[in-house]
C-alpha positions in Angstrom: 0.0 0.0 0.0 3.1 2.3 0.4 3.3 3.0 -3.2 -0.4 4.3 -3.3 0.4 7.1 -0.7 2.8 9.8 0.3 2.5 10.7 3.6 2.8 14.1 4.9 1.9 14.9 8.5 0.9 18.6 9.2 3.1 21.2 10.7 2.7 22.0 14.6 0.3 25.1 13.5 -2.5 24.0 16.0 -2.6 27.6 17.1 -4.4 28.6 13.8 -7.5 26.5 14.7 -7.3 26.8 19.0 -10.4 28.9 19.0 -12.6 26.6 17.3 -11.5 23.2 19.0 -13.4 21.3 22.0 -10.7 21.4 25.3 -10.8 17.5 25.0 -9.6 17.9 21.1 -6.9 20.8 22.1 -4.9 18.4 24.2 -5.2 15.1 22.1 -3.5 17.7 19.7 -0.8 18.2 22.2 -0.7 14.7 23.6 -0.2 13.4 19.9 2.6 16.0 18.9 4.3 14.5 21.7 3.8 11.0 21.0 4.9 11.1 17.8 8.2 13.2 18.8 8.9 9.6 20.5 6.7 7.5 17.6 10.0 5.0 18.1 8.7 4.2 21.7 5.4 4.9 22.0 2.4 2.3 21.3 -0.2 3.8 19.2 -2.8 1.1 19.6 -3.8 1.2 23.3 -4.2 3.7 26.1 -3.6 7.5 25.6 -2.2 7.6 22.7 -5.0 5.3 21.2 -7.2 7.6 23.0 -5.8 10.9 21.5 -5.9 9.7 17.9 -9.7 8.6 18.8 -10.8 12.0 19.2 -9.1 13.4 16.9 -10.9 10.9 14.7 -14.4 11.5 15.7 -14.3 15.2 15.7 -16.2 17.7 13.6 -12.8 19.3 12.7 -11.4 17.9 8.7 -8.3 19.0 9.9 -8.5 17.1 12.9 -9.5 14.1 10.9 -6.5 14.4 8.3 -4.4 14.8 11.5 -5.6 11.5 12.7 -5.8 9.8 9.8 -2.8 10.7 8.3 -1.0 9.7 12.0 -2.9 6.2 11.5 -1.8 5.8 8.1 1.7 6.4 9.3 2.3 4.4 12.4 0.4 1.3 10.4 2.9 1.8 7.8 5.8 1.2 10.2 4.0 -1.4 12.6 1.5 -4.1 12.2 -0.3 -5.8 14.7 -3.3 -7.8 16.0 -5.8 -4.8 17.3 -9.2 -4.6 18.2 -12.4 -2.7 17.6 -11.3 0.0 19.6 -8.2 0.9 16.7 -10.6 0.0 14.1 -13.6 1.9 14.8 -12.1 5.6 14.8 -10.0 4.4 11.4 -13.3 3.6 9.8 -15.3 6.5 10.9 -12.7 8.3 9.1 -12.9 6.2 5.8 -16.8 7.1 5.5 -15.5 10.5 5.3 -16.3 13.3 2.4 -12.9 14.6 2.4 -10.7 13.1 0.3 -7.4 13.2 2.1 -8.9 11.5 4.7 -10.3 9.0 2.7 -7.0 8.2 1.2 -5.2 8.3 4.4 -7.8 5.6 6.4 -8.0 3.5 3.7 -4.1 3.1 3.6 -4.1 2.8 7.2 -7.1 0.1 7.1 -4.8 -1.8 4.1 -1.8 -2.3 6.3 -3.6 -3.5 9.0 -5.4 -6.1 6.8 -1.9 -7.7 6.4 -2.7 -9.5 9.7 -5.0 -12.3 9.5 -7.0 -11.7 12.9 -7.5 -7.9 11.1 -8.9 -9.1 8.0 -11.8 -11.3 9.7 -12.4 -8.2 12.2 -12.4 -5.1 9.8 -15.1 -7.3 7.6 -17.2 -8.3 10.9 -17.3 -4.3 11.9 -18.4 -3.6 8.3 -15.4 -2.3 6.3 -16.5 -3.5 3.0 -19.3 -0.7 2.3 -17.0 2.3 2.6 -14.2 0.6 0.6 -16.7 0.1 -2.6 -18.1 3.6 -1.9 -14.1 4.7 -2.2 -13.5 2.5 -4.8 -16.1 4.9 -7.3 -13.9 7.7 -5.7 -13.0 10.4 -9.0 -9.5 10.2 -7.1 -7.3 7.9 -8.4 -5.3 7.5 -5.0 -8.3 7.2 -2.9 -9.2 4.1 -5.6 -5.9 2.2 -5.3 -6.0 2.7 -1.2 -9.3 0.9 -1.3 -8.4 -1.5 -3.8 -5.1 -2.6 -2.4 -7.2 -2.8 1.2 -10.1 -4.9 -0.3 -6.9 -7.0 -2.1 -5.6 -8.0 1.4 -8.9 -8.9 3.5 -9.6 -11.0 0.3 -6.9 -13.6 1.0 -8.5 -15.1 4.1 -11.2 -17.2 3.0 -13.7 -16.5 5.5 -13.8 -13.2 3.8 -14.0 -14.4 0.4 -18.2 -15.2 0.1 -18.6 -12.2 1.6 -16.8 -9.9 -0.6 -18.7 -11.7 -3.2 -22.0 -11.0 -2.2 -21.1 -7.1 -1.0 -21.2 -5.7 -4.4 -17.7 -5.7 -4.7 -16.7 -7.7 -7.7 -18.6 -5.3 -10.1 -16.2 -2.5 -9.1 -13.6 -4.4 -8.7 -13.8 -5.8 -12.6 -14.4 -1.4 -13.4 -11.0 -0.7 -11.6 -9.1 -3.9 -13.3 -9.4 -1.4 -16.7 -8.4 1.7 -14.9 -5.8 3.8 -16.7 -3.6 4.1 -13.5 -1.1 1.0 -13.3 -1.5 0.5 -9.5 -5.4 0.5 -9.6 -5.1 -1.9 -12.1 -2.1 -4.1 -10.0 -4.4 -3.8 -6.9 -7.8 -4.4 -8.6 -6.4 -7.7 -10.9 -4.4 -9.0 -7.2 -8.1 -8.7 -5.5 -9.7 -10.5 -8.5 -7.6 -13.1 -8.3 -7.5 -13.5 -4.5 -11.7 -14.1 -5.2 -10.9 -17.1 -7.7 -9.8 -19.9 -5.3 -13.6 -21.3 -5.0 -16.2 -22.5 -6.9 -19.3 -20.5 -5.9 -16.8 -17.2 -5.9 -15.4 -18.1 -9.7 -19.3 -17.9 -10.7 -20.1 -14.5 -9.2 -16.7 -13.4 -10.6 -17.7 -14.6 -14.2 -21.5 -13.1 -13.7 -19.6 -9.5 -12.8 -18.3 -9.3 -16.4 -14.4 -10.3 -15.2 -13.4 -13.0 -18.1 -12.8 -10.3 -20.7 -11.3 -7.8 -18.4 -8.5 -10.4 -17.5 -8.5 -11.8 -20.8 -7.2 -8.6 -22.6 -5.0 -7.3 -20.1 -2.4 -10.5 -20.3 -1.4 -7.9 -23.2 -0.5 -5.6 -20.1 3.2 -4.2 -20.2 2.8 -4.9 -16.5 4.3 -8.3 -15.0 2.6 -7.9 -12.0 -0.8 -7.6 -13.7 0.1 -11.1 -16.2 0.7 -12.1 -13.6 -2.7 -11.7 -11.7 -4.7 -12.4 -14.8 -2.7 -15.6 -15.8 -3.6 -17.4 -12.6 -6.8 -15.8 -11.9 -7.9 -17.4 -15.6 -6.4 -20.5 -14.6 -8.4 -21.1 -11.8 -11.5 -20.3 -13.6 -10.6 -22.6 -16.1 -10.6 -25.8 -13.4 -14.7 -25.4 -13.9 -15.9 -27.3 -17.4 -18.7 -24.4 -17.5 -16.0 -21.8 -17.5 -14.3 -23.5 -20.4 -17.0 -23.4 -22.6 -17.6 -20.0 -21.6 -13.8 -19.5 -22.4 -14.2 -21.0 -25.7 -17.3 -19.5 -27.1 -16.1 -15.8 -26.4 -12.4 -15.7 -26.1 -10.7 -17.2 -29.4 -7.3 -15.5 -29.0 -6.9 -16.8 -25.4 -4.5 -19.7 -26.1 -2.5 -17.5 -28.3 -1.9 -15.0 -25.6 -1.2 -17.9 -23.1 1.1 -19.5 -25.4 3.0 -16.1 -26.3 3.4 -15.5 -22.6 5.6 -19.0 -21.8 8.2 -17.2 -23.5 7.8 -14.1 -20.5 10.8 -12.6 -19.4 9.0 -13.6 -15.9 9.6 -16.8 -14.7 6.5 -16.7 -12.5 4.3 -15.9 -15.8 5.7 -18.3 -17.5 4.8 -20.7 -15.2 1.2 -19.5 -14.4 0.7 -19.5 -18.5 1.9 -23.2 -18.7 -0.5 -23.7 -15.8 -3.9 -22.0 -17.4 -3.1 -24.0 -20.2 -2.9 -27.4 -18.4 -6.1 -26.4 -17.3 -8.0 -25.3 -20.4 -6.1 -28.9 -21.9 -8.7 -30.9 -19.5 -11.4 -30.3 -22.7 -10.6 -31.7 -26.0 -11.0 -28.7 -28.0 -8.1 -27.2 -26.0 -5.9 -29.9 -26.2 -5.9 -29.6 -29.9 -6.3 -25.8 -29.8 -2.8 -25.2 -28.2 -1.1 -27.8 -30.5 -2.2 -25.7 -33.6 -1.1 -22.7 -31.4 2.6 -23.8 -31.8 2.4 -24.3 -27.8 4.7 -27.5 -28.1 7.9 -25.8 -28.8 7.5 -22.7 -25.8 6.2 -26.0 -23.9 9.6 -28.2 -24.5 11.6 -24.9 -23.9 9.8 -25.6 -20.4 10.6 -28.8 -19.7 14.1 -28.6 -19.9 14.7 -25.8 -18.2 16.5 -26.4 -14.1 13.4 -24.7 -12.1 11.3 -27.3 -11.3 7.9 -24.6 -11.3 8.8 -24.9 -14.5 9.3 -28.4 -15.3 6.3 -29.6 -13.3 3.7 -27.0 -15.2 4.9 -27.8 -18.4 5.0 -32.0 -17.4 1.4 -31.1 -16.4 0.3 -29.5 -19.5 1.9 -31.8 -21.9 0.4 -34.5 -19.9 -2.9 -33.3 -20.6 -2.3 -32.1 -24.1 -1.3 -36.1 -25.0 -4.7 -37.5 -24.0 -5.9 -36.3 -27.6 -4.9 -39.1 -30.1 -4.2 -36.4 -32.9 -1.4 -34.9 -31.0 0.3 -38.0 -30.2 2.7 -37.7 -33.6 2.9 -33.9 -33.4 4.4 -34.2 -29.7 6.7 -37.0 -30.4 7.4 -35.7 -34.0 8.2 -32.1 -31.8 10.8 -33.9 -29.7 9.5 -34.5 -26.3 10.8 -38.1 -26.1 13.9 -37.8 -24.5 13.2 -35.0 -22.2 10.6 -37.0 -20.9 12.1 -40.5 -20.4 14.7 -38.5 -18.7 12.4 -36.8 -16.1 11.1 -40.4 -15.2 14.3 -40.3 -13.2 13.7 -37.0 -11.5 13.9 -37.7 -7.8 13.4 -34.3 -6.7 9.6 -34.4 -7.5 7.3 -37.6 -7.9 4.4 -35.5 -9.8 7.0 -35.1 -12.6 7.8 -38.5 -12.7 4.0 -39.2 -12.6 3.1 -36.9 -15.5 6.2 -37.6 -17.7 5.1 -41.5 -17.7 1.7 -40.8 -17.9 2.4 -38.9 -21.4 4.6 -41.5 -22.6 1.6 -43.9 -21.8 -1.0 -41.6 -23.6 1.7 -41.3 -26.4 1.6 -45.2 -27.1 -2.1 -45.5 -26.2 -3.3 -45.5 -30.5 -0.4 -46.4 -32.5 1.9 -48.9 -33.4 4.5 -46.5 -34.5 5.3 -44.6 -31.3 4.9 -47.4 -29.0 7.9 -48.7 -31.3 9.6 -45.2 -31.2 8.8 -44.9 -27.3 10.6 -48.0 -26.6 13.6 -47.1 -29.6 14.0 -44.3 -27.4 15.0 -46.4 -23.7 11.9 -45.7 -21.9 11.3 -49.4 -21.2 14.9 -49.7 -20.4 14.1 -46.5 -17.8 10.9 -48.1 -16.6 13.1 -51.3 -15.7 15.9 -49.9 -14.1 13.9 -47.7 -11.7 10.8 -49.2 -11.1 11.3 -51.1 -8.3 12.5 -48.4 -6.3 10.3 -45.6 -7.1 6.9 -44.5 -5.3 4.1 -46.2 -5.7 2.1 -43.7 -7.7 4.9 -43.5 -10.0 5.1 -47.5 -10.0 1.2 -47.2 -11.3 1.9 -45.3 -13.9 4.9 -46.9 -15.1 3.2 -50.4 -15.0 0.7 -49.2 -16.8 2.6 -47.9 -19.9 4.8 -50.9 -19.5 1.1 -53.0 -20.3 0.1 -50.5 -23.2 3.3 -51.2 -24.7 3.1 -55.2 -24.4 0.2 -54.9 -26.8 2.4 -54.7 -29.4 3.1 -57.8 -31.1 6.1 -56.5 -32.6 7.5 -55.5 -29.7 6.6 -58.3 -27.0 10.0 -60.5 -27.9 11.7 -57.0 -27.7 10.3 -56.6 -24.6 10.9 -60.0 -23.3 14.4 -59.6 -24.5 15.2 -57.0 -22.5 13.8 -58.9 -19.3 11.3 -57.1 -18.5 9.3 -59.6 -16.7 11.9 -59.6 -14.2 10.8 -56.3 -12.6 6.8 -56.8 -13.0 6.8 -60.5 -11.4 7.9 -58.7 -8.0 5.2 -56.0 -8.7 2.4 -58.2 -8.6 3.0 -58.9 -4.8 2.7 -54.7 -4.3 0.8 -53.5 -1.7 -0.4 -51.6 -4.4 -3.8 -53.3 -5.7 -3.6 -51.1 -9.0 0.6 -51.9 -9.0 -0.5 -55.6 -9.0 -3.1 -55.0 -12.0 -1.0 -53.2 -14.2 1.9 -55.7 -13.9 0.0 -58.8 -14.4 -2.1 -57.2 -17.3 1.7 -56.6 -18.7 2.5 -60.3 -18.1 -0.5 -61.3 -19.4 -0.5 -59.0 -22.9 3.4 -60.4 -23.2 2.1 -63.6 -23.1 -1.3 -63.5 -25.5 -0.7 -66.2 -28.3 -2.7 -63.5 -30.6 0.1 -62.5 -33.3 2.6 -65.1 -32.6 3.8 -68.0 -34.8 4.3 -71.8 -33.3 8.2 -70.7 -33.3 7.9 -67.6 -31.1 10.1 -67.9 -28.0 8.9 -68.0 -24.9 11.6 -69.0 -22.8 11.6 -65.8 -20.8 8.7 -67.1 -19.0 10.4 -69.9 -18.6 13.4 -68.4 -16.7 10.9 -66.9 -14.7 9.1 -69.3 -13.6 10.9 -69.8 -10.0 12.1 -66.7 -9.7 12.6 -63.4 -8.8 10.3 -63.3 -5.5 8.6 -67.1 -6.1 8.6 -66.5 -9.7 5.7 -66.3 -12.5 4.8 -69.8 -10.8 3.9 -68.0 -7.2 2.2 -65.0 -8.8 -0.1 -67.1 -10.7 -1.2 -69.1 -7.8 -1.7 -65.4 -6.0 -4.1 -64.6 -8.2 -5.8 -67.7 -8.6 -6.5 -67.3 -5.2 -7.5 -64.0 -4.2 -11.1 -63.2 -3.7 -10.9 -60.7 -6.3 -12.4 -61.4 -9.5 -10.7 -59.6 -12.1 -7.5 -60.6 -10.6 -9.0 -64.5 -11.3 -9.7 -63.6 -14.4 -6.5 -61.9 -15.3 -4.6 -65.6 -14.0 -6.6 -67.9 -15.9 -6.7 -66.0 -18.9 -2.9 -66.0 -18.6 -2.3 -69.6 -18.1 -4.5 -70.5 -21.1 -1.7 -68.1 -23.2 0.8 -70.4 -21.6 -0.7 -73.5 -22.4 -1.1 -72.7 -26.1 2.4 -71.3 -26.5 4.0 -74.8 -27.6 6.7 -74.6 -25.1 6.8 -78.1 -23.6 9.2 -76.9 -20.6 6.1 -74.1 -19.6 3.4 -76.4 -19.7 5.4 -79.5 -18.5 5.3 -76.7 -15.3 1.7 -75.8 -15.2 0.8 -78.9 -15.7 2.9 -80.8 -12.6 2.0 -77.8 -10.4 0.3 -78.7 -7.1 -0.1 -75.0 -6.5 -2.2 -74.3 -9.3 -4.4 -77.0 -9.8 -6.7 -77.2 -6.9 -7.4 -73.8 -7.5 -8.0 -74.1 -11.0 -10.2 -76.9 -10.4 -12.0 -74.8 -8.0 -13.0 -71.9 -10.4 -13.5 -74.2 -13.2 -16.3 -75.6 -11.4 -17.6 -72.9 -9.6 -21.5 -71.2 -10.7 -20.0 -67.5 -9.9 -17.1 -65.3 -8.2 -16.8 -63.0 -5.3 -15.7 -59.4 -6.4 -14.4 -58.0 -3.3 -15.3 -54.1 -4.8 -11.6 -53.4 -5.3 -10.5 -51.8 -8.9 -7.9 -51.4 -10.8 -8.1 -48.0 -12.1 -9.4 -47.9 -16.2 -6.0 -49.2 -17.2 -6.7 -53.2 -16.7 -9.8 -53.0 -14.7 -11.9 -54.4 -18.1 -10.4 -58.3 -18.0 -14.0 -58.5 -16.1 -15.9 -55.2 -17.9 -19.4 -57.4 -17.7 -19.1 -57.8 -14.0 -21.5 -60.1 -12.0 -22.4 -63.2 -13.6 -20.4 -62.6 -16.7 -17.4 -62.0 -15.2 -17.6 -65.5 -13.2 -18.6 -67.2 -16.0 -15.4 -66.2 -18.5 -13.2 -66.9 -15.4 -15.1 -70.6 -15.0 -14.8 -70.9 -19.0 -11.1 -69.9 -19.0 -10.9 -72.4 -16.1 -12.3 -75.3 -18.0 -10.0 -74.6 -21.0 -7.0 -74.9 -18.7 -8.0 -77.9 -17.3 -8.9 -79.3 -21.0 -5.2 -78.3 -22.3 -3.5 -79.8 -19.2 -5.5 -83.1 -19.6 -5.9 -83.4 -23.3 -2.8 -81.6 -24.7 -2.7 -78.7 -26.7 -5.7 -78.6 -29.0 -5.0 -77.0 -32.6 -6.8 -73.6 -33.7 -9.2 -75.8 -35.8 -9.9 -78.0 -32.7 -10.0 -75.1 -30.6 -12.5 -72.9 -32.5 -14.9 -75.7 -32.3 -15.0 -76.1 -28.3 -18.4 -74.9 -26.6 -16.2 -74.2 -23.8 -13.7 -72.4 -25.1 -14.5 -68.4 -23.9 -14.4 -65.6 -26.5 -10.9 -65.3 -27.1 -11.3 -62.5 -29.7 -13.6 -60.4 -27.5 -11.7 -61.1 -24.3 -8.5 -59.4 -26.2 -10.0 -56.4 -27.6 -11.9 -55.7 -23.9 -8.5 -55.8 -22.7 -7.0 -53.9 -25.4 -9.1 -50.9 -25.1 -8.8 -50.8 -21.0 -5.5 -50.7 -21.4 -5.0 -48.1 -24.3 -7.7 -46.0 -22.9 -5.0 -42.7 -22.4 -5.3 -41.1 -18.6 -7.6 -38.5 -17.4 -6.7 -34.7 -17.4 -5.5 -33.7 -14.3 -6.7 -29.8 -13.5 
């Protein structure tokens, strides 16, 4: 607030007004000259010299008023502390004042104060927000930023937020954002964005006429004021309402976000990478800032060494790649490195989260980039820190490990590169969506869909006894929990095993005491018992017809098993013919598009 005012207390010249002045105000004139000869020592805010300043306050006398003020406006803007109505009552007497001086001076005095939280709650309890509006339609420009700047300060404690909402202020408030004056405009922007952190405040914002206002001043010279407007649109854009809004009436708004990641301000860049991840939670946005050339100021972001930086832009690409039109334009643009390098960024999991969570909606539609994503060493990454890493980075990385196992192409690569040595021990996570996506991995590496009767699949093989119990122990995990979809992932499995022609694989299913009881079990049983656990959409969908239909695939797999372990391995002719046999076909592309199905957008 010290920018809005210069403050100028007046010359001892008492003597020119003695005659009119009350005794009482005559020596609160003296007893304040002489406090503030020793302002270093003396505490304005209680007892006499409280007192003296109070009757100056309430006294018919302007000049007595801009004495006090003025003195109020002063001492506040050296000291700040916790006061009480008593402080606060004379300062806002003065602030419903016609004189403008001492309109300016309370107000500044009534802004410092509102730097202390207890302040803020008690100035809006005693009714400070009807002068403040009434000052902020003030012709003077310095009585207008006092006021502002005040209002800007009580509106960061959210107990005041709602009810600067429904004062009537925001309508002035979006007037003074336009003002010609750069510190109106600083204080008026700061205040609107201070009323943008909840949903029922966004609204009455938006209703007040505020999305254009903060629209066209990101063109502002200011930083201060991008600033403001950058984030204040970015938490408007959380609400899918606001984005429509957004869309049908401001077309150049990604092009001004996207101009303003190449800021000289770090903070606006950041805040422009963020209103973008926001906006990128529609579709139309997510192709909107591609066709913006928002990639390039967007991989400028992610390599730079300030990690606001890195995480808004990780954020935004993140949701940017859930649209399968930009997958080639973001891995065409060069994001593929930069990103399978941030999987190893320690210093902040969400990184790690969003750069695997792009690489997974990156793979999600086309053979091409899953090829390129793994040409590139993200599987090689995945492996090498996935057992170490948190487990909401695990989850993601799992899952992009499965997307990519639906590649027929790349499944012996995969296998090659021994994958299934990390995501054995991940299916004993504590982790119930860690132990999905790894056996949904295991179980697209192993799908006989694709393959030829010469296809190797010794890696299972080496597998079988070990790491942690092997594939051998996982299976019989799963074959016994209560949860469905994990049964149905196991059998399915198993049946890919069986019909893979290795005789060392099935000579080990087959001669397992493990496994058969409980296959035996499920391929007799009339329906399963869900336990109401999920995986999250990427390989929830192994039982997407739930109930009935669910239990019976798992008993049909069951039977199969049970047909191939006591009949040997029947030929695709034989196969196509069994009554038995479950829907291979459909099981494949249910699990298929559970497991391509890109994230959601994060806001």
């Amino acid at each position: 607030m010290s920018q809005c005012l210069s403050y100028c207390f007046p010359s001892r010249r008492s003597h020119s007004y003695e005659p009119l002045l009350l005794e009482s105000e005559r020596e609160a004139v003296a007893d304040l000259l002489q406090y503030l000869e020793n302002r270093a020592t003396t505490n304005f805010f209680t007892g006499a010299p409280l007192s003296a300043l109070t009757i100056l306050s309430f006294s018919d006398n302007v000049d007595l008023q801009r004495s006090a003020a003025l003195a109020f406006a002063e001492i506040t803007e050296r000291e700040v502390q916790q006061v009480g109505r008593d402080t606060l009552d004379p300062i806002l007497f003065l602030l419903s004042s016609h004189d403008t001086e001492v309109q300016r001076a309370a107000s500044a005095a009534l802004g410092n104060l509102a730097v202390n939280p207890e302040n803020k709650l008690l100035i809006v309890r005693l009714g400070g927000l009807e002068p403040l509006i009434r000052q902020m339609l003030s012709p003077n420009v310095e009585v207008q930023c006092n006021a502002v700047g005040c209002i800007t300060n009580l509106a960061t404690h959210d107990e005041n937020k709602t009810k600067i909402a429904k004062s009537g202020a925001l309508v002035p408030l979006t007037r003074m954002a336009r003002s010609n004056d750069l510190r109106v405009q600083r204080n008026a922007t700061g205040a609107l964005l201070n009323m943008t952190h909840s949903d029922e405040n966004r609204q009455q914002l938006v209703a007040a006429g505020a999305i254009p206002v903060l629209v066209n001043l990101l063109k502002s010279s200011d930083t201060d004021v991008q600033y403001y407007c950058t984030t204040a649109l970015s938490n408007i854009a959380v609400d899918a309402q606001n984005r429509k809004r957004l869309s049908s009436s401001e077309p150049k708004l990604v092009h001004s976000l996207v101009a303003l990641m190449d800021s000289p301000s770090l903070k606006v860049q950041c805040q422009a990478a963020l209103a973008l991840r926001n906006l990128a939670s529609d579709e139309k946005y997510q192709v909107d800032i591609v066709k913006a050339d928002g990639l390039q100021p967007l991989l400028r972001l992610l390599n730079s060494t300030y990690l606001p930086l890195i995480l808004s832009a990780a954020a935004c690409v993140r949701n940017v790649s859930i649209h399968p039109h930009n997958e080639s334009p973001i891995i065409e643009a060069g994001f593929l490195n930069p990103l399978i390098d941030l999987l190893s960024f320690e210093e902040n999991e969400e990184v790690q989260c969003h750069a695997i969570s792009t690489l997974r909606n990156l793979a999600a539609s086309s053979e091409k980039n899953k090829g390129q994503i793994v040409q590139a060493g993200a599987v090689q990454k995945i492996k090498d820190l996935v057992l170490t890493i948190p487990l909401n980075v695990q989850s993601e990385m799992t899952a992009c490990v499965a997307v990519l196992a639906l590649s027929e192409d790349l499944k012996p690569q995969l296998l090659e590169m021994g994958i299934l040595e990390v995501l054995i021990p991940l299916t004993n996570s504590t982790s119930i969506e860690v132990q999905g996506n790894s056996a949904a991995a295991i179980g697209n590496l192993s799908s006989k869909e694709g393959r030829s009767p010469s296809d190797d699949y010794s890696a299972f093989v080496d597998v079988w006894d070990k790491p942690d119990d092997g594939l051998h122990h996982y299976l019989w995990r799963f074959l016994s929990s209560t949860d469905a979809t994990f049964q149905h992932i196991a059998v399915w499995t198993i049946v890919q095993l069986l019909e893979s022609d290795d005789a060392e694989l099935i000579q080990n299913i087959r001669s397992s005491t493990l496994l058969a009881p409980h296959i035996t079990q499920l391929a007799t049983s009339q329906s399963s018992t869900p336990t109401g656990s999920t995986l999250g959409s990427r390989s929830q969908s192994f039982s997407d017809d739930g109930g009935d239909g669910g239990a019976a695939e798992i008993a049909a797999l069951a039977r199969r098993i049970r047909e191939l372990i006591e009949d040997g391995v029947h030929s695709p002719a034989t196969e196509s013919k069994s009554d038995t046999t479950p829907r291979d076909e459909d099981l494949r592309k249910s699990v298929r598009e559970a497991l391509s199905r890109p994230g959601k957008a994060e806001e």
